[in-house]
N, C-alpha and C positions, 0 to 999 in steps of 0.2 A: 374586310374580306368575307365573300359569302358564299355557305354552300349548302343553302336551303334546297335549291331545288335538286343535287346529287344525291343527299341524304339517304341509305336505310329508312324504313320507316322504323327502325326494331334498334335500338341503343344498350349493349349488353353490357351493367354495371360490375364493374371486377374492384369488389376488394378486398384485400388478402394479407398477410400479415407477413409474408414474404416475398422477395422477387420471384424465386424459383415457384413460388405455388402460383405467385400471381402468371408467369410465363407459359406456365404448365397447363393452366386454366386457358387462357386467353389459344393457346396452340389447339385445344379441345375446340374453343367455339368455330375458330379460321375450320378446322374438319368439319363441323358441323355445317357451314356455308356462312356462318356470317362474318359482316365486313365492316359495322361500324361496333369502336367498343370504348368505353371508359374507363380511363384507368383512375382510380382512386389512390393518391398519392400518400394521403393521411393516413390509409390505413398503413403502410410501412413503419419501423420504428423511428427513422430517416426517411423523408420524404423524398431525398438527394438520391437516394437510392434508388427512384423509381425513374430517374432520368435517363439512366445507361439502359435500365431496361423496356424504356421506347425506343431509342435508338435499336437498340437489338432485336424487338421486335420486328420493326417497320424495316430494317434491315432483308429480314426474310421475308415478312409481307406488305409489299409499300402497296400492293392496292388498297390495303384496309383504311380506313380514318379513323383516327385515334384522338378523342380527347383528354383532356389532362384536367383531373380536379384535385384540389387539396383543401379538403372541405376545416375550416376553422372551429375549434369544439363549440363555439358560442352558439356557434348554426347546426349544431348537433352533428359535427366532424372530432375528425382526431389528431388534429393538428392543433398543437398548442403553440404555436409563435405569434410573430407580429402578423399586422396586415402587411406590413416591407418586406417581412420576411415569404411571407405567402408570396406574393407579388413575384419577385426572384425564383420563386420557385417555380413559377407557373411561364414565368420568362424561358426557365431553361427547359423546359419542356417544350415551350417553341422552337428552340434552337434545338432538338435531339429531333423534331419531327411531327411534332403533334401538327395536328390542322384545325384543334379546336380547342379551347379552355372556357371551362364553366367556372365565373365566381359569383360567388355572393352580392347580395345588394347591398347587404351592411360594411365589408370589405369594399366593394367599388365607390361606394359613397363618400372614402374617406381616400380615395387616390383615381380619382376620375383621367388626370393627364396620363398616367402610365397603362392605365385600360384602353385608353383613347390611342396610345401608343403600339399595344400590343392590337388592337381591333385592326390596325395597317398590315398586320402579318399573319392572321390566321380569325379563324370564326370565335368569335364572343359573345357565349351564351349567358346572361345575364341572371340567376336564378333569386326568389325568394319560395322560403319554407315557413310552413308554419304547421309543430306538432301538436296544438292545443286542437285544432278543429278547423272550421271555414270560416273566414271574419266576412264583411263587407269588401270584396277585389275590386272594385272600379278603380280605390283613392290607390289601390297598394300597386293595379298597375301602372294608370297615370306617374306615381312617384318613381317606379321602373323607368317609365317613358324620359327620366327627363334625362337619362343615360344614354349615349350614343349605343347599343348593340348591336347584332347579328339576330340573335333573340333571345327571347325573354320567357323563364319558364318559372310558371308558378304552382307551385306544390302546395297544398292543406293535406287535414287530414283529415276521412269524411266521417263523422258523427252520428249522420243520420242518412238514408237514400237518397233526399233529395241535395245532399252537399254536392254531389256526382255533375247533377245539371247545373250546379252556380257555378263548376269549377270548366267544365265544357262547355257552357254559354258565351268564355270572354271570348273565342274566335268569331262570334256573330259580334258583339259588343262593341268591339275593338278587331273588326277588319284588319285596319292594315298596319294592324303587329302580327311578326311574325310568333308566334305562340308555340311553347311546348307546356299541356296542362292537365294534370292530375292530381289524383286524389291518393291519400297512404291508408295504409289499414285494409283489414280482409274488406268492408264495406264500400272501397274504395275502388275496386275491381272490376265494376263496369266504366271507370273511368279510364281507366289505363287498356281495356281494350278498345273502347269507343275514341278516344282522344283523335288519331289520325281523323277518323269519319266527320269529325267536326271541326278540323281543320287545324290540327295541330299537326308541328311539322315532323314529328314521331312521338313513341314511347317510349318506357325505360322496359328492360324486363333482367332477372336474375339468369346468372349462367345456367350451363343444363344439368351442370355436376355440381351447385352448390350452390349456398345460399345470397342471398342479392343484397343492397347495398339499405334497403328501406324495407317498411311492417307493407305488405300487399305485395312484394314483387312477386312476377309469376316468370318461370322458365320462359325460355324464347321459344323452344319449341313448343310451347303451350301455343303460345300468342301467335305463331305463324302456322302452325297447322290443325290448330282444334278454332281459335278464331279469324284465323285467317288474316289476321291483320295487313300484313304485306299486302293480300287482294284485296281490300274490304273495300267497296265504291262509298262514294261522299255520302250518298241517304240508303241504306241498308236496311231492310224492315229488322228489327229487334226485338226479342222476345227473351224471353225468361222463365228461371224457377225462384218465388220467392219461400224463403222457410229460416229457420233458428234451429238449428244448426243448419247450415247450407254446404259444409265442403264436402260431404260425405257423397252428395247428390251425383248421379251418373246421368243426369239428365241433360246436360251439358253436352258430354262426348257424344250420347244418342243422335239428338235432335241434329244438333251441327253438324254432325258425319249425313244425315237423312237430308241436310242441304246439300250437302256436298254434293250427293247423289243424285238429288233432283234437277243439282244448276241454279239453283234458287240463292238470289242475292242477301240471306240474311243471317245473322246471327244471335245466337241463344246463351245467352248469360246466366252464372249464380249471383242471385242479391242477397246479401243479407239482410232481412227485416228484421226487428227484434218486434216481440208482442205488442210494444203499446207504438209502434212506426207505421200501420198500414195508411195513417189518412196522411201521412208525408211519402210516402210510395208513393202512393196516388196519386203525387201531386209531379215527384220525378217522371212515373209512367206516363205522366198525359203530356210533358213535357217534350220528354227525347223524341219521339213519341211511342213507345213499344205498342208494337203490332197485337200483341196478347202474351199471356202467362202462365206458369203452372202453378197452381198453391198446393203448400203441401204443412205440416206440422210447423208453428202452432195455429195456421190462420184458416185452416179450410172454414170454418165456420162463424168469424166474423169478418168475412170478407164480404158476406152477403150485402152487410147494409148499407156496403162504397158502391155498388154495381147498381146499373140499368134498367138493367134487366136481367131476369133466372127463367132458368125452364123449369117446369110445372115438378118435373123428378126431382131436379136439385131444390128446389124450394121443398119439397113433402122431405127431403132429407135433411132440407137445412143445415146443407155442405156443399161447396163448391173446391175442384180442382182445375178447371181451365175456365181461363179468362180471356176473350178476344176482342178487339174494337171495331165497331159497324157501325158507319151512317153516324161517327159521333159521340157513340155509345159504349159501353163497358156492359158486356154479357156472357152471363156464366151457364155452366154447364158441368155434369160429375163423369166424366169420361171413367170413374174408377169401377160402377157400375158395370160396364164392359168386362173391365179388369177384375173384375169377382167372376159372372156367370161364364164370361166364356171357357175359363180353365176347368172351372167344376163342372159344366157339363160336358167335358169329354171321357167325365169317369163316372158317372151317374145323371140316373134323370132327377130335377129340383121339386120337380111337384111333389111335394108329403116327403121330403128328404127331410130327417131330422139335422139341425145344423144349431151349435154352440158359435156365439159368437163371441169372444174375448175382447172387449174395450166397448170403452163409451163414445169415445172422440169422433171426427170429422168422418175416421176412415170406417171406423166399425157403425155410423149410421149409414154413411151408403152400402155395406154389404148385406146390415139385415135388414135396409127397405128392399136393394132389390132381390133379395132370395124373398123375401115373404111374399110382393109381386110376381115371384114367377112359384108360388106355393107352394113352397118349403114349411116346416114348422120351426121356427126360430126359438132359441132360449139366448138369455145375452147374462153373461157374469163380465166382473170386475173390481179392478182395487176400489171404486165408488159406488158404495152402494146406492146413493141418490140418483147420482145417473145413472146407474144401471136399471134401477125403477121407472127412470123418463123417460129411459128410450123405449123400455120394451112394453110399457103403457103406448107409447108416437105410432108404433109398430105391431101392435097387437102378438108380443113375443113374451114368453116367462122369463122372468127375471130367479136370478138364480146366484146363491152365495157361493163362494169358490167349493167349499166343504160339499156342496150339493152337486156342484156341475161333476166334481172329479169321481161322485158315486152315483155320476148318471153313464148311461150308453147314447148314443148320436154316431150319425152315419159321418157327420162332420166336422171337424172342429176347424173352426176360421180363426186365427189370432188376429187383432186388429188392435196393436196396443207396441212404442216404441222397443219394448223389452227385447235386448238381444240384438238391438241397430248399434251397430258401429258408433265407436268405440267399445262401446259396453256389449261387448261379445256374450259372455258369460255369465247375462241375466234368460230365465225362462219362466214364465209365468207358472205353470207346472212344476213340481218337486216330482211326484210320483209318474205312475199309470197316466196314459195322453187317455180319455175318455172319446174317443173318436175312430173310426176307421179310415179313415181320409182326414191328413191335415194339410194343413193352409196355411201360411204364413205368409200375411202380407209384408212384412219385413225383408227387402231385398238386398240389402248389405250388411251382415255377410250372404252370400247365395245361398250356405246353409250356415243356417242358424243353428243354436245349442237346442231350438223343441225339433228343427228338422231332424236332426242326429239323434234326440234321444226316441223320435216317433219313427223312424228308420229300422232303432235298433229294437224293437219292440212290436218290427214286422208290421208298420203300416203303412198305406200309400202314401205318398206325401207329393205336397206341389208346391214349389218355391214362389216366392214373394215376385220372381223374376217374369213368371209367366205374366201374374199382371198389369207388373211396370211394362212391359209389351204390349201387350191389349191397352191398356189404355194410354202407351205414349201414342201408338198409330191411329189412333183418336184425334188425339190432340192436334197430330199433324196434319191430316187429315181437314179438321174443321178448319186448321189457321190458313193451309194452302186451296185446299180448294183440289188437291190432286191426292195421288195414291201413296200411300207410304211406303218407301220401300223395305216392308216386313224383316226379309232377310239378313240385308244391312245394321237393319238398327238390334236386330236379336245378338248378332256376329259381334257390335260393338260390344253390348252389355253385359256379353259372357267374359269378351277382353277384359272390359275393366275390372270386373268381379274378380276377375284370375288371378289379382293382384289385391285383391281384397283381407282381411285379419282373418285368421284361420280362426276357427273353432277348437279351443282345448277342453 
C-alpha cells in the first residue's frame, strides 16, 4: 500500500512517556495544522498502550495519517522485546488505524513474510540508522533494496558538512527508490531542511511544545515557516551562515524572512563548521551547490585561501564575510565594513576621530582598516598582544595594553572581540571606566550587552552590534540577489528575535 504521493512533506516525531502527554501533544500539533504524525510506541512503558491511543486519536482526527513506530533498543529504541514481539505490535497498530509503520532493517531482515504481509495493509517504511557517523550508503541501500517496501529511510549522523550531500545525493543515486534521508546531529541540519528539494519524500521534525525523537530535530514550525519546507521547489538557490558556534546566529530568520519578501525561491541555512572543516565545506558548498555565504567566527580569515577571488578591501584586511558564486567561481567580499562606518557616521564625522579598537580577529581588522581609510586615528588593544602589535603595524594604528587603553580618552570605542555573545552574557572586556564617548559593540546577541549597560550607565552614547548586523546583512543580500533589500523587514525580524534573546544581569 502506498501513500508517497499524499504525504505531508513535514513528519511530526511524538514521544512521550505517556498516553495522556503523548495525546495532549499530538492535539497541540492537529491545532497547529498538521496532519501527518508518528507515534513512537517504545517510548510508552507498554507499547500496548499506545494502541488504544491511535484508535482514539484517529477517532477525532481520521484526516491525519498516523504512523506507528516501536523502535527496538538495539537501533537506539526503547523497546526491549523480541522482533515477534515488536511485529505484533506494529500489527495491532494497523488494526487500531495506523496507515503507516516504520521498522527497522535489522528487525525486518529477520521476518521478511509478515513485513511482506503487513506492506498489503498499510505503507512500510523501511528504516536504517547509524549513530557513529556516515559510512559508504550505496551497499547499506542496495541491502535495503532487497526488502519489498513503500520506502526506505536512511539516517547517519553527520560528522562533518559534507556528511549532509552523501546523505542527500542517494535520491540522484538511486532514482527510483522512494527515499526519506537525513542526517542527526546539530551538523546535520541542512539535511533535514534540504531533504524534500532533493527528492525525498519528507522530513522528520520535533513537536512545537517539546523535544523530538533524534540529536538535530528542529520544530515543525521552524521547518515550514522560517524554511519553508512544505513550499520549497526541487532546486532552490541556498545560501548560508558558516561559523563555531552557529545556533546563536539570527541570520537565518533575517535573510529567509528578506526571501520571503522579495518572492525569491531560496533558502538560508546554519552550518556548523568546526575550525579545521572549511576545505570539507567546500567541498558540500560546491556540491548542493549553495549560491553564496556568510562567514562569521572562527573562519572569517582563513577562508581567504578556499576562494577565487577577494576584493582589493577584504584582501588589505585579510578577512572575508560574504561569499558568492560567479561564472564558476567563489568570491569574497567584507560587507562588515558597511557595517562599521555606516552606524558611526551618523553620530560623528571619522576623519581624525579618535577610535580604540578592542580585538585582533576577523571582525576587529575590518573595522580598523576601514575607520583608518576613512581617517580616523585608530589605537587597537587586546587579550593578545602579538596580534595586537600585527594588526596595528597592517594598519598604521597604536597598539596599546589594556592598562593603557583604559587611561586613555577616544571619541570611540569599537569592541570587536566574542566577549559578552550569547551564552556568555556576563563577560566585558572592561571592569572599570569605558575610555570612550561613543561605544560600539559589535556583538549583537544579546542586543545589549553587559559593556552596552555599563557605557549607558555611565552616560554614553552607545550603538548596538544590531545596527551593523543590518548594514551589512542588506549587503549581503543585496550582492547575492542582485535587487534591494527590504531594509525594514529584515530590521523588524532582528529586533523579534533579539526580544527573545538572555537578558543582561
Amino acid at each position: 500500500m502506498s501513500l508517497q504521493r499524499s504525504l505531508p512533506r513535514i513528519c511530526i516525531a511524538m514521544g512521550f512517556p505517556d498516553v495522556p502527554t503523548l495525546l495532549a501533544h499530538a492535539e497541540k500539533e492537529v491545532e497547529a495544522g498538521e496532519r501527518f504524525l508518528e507515534f513512537r510506541l517504545d517510548y510508552l512503558p507498554r507499547p500496548e498502550q499506545g494502541i488504544g491511543a491511535i484508535s482514539q486519536f484517529l477517532a477525532r482526527h481520521p484526516e491525519c495519517t498516523l504512523m506507528a513506530t516501536c523502535r527496538r533498543h538495539q537501533n537506539h529504541g526503547k523497546f526491549n522485546g523480541s522482533v515477534e514481539e515488536q511485529i505484533r505490535i506494529l500489527e495491532a497498530a494497523v488494526q487500531a488505524g495506523a496507515k503507516a509503520i516504520d521498522i527497522e532493517l535489522e528487525s525486518a531482515e529477520n521476518a521478511v513474510p509478515r513485513v511482506e504481509s503487513l506492506r498489503a495493509k498499510v505503507m512500510v517504511v523501511l528504516s536504517y540508522h547509524n549513530w557513529g557517523g556516515t559510512p559508504s550508503l550505496d551497499a547499506v541501500v542496495r541491502r535495503m533494496l532487497r526488502i519489498s517496501a513503500d520506502a526506505y529511510k536512511v539516517v547517519t549522523t553527520a560528522r562533518k558538512p559534507s556528511d549532509n550531500y552523501r546523505v542527500l545525493s542517494l535520491a540522484k543515486t538511486h532514482p527510483k527508490a522512494p527515499l526519506i534521508m537525513l542526517a542527526m546531529g546539530e551538523m546535520g541540519l541542512p539535511s533535514r531542511v534540504l531533504s524534500t528539494a532533493f527528492g525525498g519524500l519528507y522530513t522528520y521534525a520535533a513537536p512545537n511544545q517539546a523535544e523530538g525523537t533524534a540529536a538535530g530535530q528542529v520544530a515543525a514550525k521552524v521547518l515550514r515557516n522560517l524554511y519553508r519546507v512544505d513550499r520549497m521547489p526541487k532546486s532552490p538557490k541556498v545560501f548560508g551562515v558558516i561559523a563555531d558556534p552557529v545556533r546563536h546566529s539570527i541570520s537565518p530568520l533575517v535573510h529567509n524572512r528578506a526571501f520571503q519578501t522579495r518572492r525569491i525561491d531560496a533558502v538560508y541555512i546554519p552550518i556548523l563548521v568546526h575550525a579545521a572543516q572549511l576545505k570539507d565545506f567546500l567541498l558540500f558548498a560546491g556540491k548542493v551547490p549553495l549560491s553564496g555565504f556568510s562567514v562569521t567566527l572562527p573562519h572569517k580569515q582563513k577562508i581567504l585561501r578556499y576562494l577565487d577571488v577577494v576584493d582589493s578591501m577584504a584582501r588589505r584586511i585579510g578577512a572575508v564575510n560574504t561569499v558568492w558564486r560567479k561564472a564558476g567561481k567563489w568570491r569574497g567580499t567584507n560587507t562588515d565594513v558597511d557595517g562599521v562606518l555606516t552606524p558611526l557616521s551618523r553620530h560623528l564625522r571619522l576623519g581624525k576621530a579618535s577610535v580604540l579598537v578592542v580585538g585582533n580577529g576577523g571582525a576587529a581588522r575590518g573595522a580598523a582598516f576601514a575607520l583608518s581609510d576613512a581617517g580616523a586615528k585608530i589605537s587597537i588593544a587586546g587579550r593578545n598582544a602579538d596580534r595586537v602589535r600585527a594588526l596595528a603595524k597592517a594598519c598604521g594604528a597604536e597598539p596599546l595594553s589594556k592598562d593603557q587603553a583604559e587611561k586613555s580618552r577616544f571619541d570611540v570605542v569599537l569592541h570587536a572581540t566574542p566577549l559578552g555573545m550569547a551564552p556568555n552574557v556576563n563577560q566585558c572586556y572592561f571592569d572599570g571606566p569605558i575610555p570612550g564617548e561613543i561605544v560600539f559593540d559589535m556583538v549583537y546577541n544579546p542586543r545589549q550587552t553587559l559593556l552596552l549597560k555599563r557605557a549607558a550607565e555611565q552616560g554614553k552614547t552607545v550603538i548596538s552590534g544590531l545596527e551593523m548586523f543590518i548594514e551589512q546583512a542588506v549587503k549581503q543580500f543585496e550582492i547575492w540577489t542582485g535587487e534591494s533589500a527590504p531594509r525594514s523587514v529584515m530590521e523588524k525580524c532582528a529586533q523579534e528575535a533579539l526580544g527573545a534573546a538572555p537578558p543582561v544581569r
